[in-house]
N, C-alpha and C positions, 0 to 999 in steps of 0.2 A: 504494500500500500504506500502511497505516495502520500510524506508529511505537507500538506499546503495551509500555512495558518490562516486561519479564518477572523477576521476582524470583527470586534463585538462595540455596539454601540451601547453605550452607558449612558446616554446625556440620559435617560428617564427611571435612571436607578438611582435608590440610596442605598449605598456600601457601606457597613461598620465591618469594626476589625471583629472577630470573637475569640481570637487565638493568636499570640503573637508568632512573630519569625520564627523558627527553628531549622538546622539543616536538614536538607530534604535525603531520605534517605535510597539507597540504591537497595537495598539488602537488611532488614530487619535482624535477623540473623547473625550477619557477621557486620552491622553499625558501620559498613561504608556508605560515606557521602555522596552523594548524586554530584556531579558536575559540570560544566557547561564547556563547549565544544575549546572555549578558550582554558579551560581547566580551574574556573572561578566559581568555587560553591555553591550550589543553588539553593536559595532557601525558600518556604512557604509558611505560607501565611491563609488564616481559614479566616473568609470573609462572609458576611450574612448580605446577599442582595435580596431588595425587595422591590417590586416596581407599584406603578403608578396604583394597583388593584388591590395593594397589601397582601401579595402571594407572595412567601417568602423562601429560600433556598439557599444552602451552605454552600459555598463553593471554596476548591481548593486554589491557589495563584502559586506560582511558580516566581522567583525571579532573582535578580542578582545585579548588584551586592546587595548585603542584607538589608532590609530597606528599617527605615527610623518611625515604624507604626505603633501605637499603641490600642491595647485592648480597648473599644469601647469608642473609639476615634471614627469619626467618618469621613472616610475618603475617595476619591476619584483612581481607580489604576491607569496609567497613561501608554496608552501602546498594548491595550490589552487582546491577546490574539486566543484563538480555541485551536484546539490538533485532533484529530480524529483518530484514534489508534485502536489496535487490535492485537489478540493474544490466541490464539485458537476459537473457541467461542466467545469471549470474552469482548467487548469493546467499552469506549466510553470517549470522554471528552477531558482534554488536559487544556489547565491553560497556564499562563502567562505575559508577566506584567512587566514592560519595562521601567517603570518606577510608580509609585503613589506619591498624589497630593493633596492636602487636605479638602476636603467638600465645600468648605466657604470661600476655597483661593481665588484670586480675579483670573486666572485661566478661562479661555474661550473655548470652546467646542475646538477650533482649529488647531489647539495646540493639544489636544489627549489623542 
């Protein structure tokens, strides 16, 4: 399968953190850290989006360097893409954020 990230528009979501950073791991088992094609740690962060209808959903963010979010913070992810992957039966949606900024910033739609 071909990885092609899929671009996710946020302008109608609010983002809170629920769970700070942590390294993302490769291997529960043997505690190796996931890392990025430049070899720069990836870390995740568990975010709560809710949109406009108050339907709510935990989503997991991928990204790197560690970003400076705290629990309970609401924020915008900037550059945020989806991946579509597959394991045998198995599939799902990854994603990743090329950094967060906070929800009240004067950032414009043009620039996330």
């Amino acid at each position: 399968m071909r990885n092609i990230p899929i671009p996710v528009d946020v302008s109608k979501l609010q983002i809170t953190c629920v769970k700070a950073a942590k390294p993302r791991l490769v291997s529960k088992e043997t505690g190796e850290i996931k890392r990025d094609k430049d070899g720069n740690t990836m870390y995740e962060l568990t975010l709560l989006f809710e949109d406009e209808f108050n339907r709510m959903e935990l989503v997991k963010v991928s990204t790197t360097p560690e970003p400076q979010v705290n629990v309970g913070e609401e924020i915008i992810p900037v550059g945020l893409v989806g991946y579509v992957w597959a394991q045998g039966d198995r599939w799902g949606i990854a994603y990743r954020a090329r950094s967060f900024v906070p929800a009240g910033s004067a950032r414009t739609g043009a620039d996330l």
